[in-house]
N, C-alpha and C positions, 0 to 999 in steps of 0.2 A: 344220463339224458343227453349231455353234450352227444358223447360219441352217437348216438344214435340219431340225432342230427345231425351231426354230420355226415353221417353212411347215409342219410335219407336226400341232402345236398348231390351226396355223389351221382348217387340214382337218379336221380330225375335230370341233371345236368346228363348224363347216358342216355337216358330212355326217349330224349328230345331227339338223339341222333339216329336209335335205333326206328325210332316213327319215319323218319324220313328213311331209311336204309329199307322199312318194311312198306311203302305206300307204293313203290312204283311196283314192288308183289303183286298185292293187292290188287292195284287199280288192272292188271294186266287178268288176273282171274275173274276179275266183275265186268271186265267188256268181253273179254275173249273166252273165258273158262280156262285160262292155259295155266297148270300148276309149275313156274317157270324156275326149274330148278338149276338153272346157269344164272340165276338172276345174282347170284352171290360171285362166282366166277368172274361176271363182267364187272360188280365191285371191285375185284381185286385188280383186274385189264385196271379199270380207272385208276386204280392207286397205283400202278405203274405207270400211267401218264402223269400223275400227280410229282411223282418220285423223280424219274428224270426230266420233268419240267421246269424242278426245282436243285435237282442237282446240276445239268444242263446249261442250263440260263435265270437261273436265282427268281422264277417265277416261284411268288408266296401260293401256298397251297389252296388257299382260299380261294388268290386270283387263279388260280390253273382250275378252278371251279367250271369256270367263260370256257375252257380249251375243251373240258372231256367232257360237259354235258353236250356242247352240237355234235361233238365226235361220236358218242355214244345215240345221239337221235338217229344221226345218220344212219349208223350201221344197224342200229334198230329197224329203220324201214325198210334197208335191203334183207338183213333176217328174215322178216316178215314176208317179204315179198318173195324171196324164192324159196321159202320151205314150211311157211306155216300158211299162206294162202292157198296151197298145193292140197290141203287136207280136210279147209274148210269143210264144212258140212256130211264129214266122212260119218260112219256109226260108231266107230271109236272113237273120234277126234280125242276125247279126254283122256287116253289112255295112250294115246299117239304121242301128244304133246309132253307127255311125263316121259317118256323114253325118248320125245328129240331134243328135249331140253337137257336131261340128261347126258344124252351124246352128245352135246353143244359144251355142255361144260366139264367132259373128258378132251373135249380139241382144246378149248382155251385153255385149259390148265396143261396137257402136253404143250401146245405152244409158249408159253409162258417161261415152262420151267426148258424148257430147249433153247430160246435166245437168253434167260437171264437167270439161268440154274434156278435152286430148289434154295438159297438163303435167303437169312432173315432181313427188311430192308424196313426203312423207316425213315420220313423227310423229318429234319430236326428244323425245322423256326424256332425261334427264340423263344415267342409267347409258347410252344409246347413245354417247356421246361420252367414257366412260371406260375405262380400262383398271386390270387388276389387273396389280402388277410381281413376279416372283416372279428375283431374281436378276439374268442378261442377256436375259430371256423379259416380253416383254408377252402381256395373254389379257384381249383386247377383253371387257366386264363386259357388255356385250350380248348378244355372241354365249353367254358363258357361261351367261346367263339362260336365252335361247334353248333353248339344250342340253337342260338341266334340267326346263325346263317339255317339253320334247319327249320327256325319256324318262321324264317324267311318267304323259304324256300315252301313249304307248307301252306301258307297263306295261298303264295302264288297260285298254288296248285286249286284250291279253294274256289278261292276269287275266279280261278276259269271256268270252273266248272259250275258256279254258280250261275255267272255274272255276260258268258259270252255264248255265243249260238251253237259254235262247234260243243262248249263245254256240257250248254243240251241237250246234244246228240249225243255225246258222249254217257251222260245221267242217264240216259233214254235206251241208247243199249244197255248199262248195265243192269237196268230195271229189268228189260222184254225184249231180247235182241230181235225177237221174230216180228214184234209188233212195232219195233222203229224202224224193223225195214218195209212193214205195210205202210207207213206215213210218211214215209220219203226219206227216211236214214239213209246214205252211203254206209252202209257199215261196215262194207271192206275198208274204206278210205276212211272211217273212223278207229277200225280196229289195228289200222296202218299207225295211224297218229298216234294211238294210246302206246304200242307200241314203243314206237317211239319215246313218248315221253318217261314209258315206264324206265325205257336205257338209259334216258337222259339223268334221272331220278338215282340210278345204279351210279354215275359217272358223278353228281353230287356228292353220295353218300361215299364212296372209296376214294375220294378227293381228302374227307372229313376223315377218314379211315386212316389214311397214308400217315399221318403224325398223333393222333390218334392210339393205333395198335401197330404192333407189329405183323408183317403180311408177309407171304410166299405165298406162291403158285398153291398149293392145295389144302391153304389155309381155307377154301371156299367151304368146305367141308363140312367144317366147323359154323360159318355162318350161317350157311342155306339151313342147318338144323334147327336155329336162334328165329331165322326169319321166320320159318314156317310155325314155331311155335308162337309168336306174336300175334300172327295173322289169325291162328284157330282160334288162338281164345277171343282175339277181338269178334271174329267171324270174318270168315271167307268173301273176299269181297267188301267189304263195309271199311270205308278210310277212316271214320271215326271211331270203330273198332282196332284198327292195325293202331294209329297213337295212345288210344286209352292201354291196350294190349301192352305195348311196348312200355309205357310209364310204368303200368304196374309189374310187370315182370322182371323189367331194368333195376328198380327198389328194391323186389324180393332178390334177385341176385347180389344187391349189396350187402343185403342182408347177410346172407348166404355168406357172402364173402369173408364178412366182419366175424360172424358168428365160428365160421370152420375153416375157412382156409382161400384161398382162390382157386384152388383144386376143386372144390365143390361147389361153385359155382352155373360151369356149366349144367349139372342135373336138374338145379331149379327150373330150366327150358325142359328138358326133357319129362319132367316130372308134370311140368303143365300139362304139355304137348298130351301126354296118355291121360292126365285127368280130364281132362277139357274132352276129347273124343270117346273118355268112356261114359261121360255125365252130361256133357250139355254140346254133342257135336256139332251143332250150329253155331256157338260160340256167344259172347257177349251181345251182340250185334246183328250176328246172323240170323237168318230166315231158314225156317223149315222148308223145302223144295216138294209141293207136292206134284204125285203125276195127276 
């Protein structure tokens, strides 16, 4: 019984991170439809900002938080602007955007492993190599960190969208894009913004990553497959599907872990991923699309 609370500590202290690593996904499919499969690519761009911010100039990882989320808005809005506004309203668009995200994240991954090769890197702070002892229970001080700034971070993200007028328009496309922009939505300049915040969200989460796990250029690989199974089983679009998603899958993988190996880990994502699309492809949360 211990150990199994324990493995269930590990998880959920994980799956805190993985919600935030999985919402700026999300939020980017429920305003835009865009399945953004660089979305994990630009995670790893941020944990190389993270990495030599803090090799560099001894910026804590946390604080290199501040550097790569405006870095990442930014460049989210030029993305946006010169190659995903270009196709708005195409008869493909959904089937566009998987293949230029995809070509997005063959550039950053060649660029990456070109200026800073193909090894293994990882920022060491101090609290990443300690633990809090509470009893027979270790609770990695890292990953605790981790957590906190994520449902920090999470709130935030909340509270906008609840609470502020852009966050309305925002709710509003992803509800009926066609019918916030009969009521006065910008919804280019909204789907600019989401954009955006989606990057900024990516440059969070590979901050938390950088000490965290260890990272190379086309480790993205590996994540974009984690993400995407998060998301379907929470459903598509739905941010309180991509957290509930991520908790429970992040436990089943400790599970996983404790049970066989770390080696089999990753299939618990996998395994979702096809049960989830062959039984309830809406997901958790999701909605049936009808025409």
């Amino acid at each position: 019984m211990t150990n199994f609370i324990q493995v269930l500590i590990l998880g959920i202290l994980l799956g805190g991170v993985y919600a935030l690593m999985a919402s700026g996904l999300t939020l980017l499919f429920g305003v835009m439809r865009v399945v953004n499969l660089a979305h994990a690519a630009f995670m790893i761009l941020a944990a190389y900002i993270a990495f030599f911010s803090f090799e560099l100039f001894g910026v804590d990882p946390l604080l290199a938080i501040f550097i790569a989320m405006p870095i990442m808005f930014v460049l989210g809005i030029v993305i946006y602007t010169l190659l995903f506004r270009r196709i708005e309203g195409t008869p493909r668009y959904v089937e566009m955007t998987v293949l230029l995200t995809f070509g997005l994240a063959l550039v950053v991954e060649g660029m990456l492993t070109f200026f800073f090769t193909g090894i293994f890197r990882s920022t060491g702070p101090s609290y990443a190599r300690e633990s809090f002892f509470i009893g027979e229970f270790f609770i990695p001080k890292g990953q605790v960190l981790a957590l906190v700034v994520s449902i920090v971070l999470l709130t935030v993200l909340w509270a906008f969208l609840m609470f502020t007028k852009p966050g309305t328009a925002v709710r509003a496309t992803m509800q009926n894009r066609t019918a916030a922009e009969i009521v006065g939505v910008n919804v280019r300049r909204i789907s600019a913004m989401s954009f955006g915040i989606g990057m900024a969200l990516a440059g969070a989460a590979g901050s938390l990553l950088s000490f965290l796990f260890p990272f190379f250029p086309s480790r993205h690989w590996q994540w974009v497959a984690i993400l995407l199974s998060l998301i379907v089983l929470g459903g598509m679009g739905s941010l309180k599907g991509a957290v509930i998603g991520a908790l429970i899958l992040a436990v089943a993988s400790a599970l996983m872990t404790d049970r066989f190996g770390p080696s089999w880990s990753p299939i618990t994502f996998y395994v979702a991923l096809f049960l989830v699309l062959m039984v309830r492809p809406q997901g958790l949360f999701g909605t049936v699309e009808r025409i």
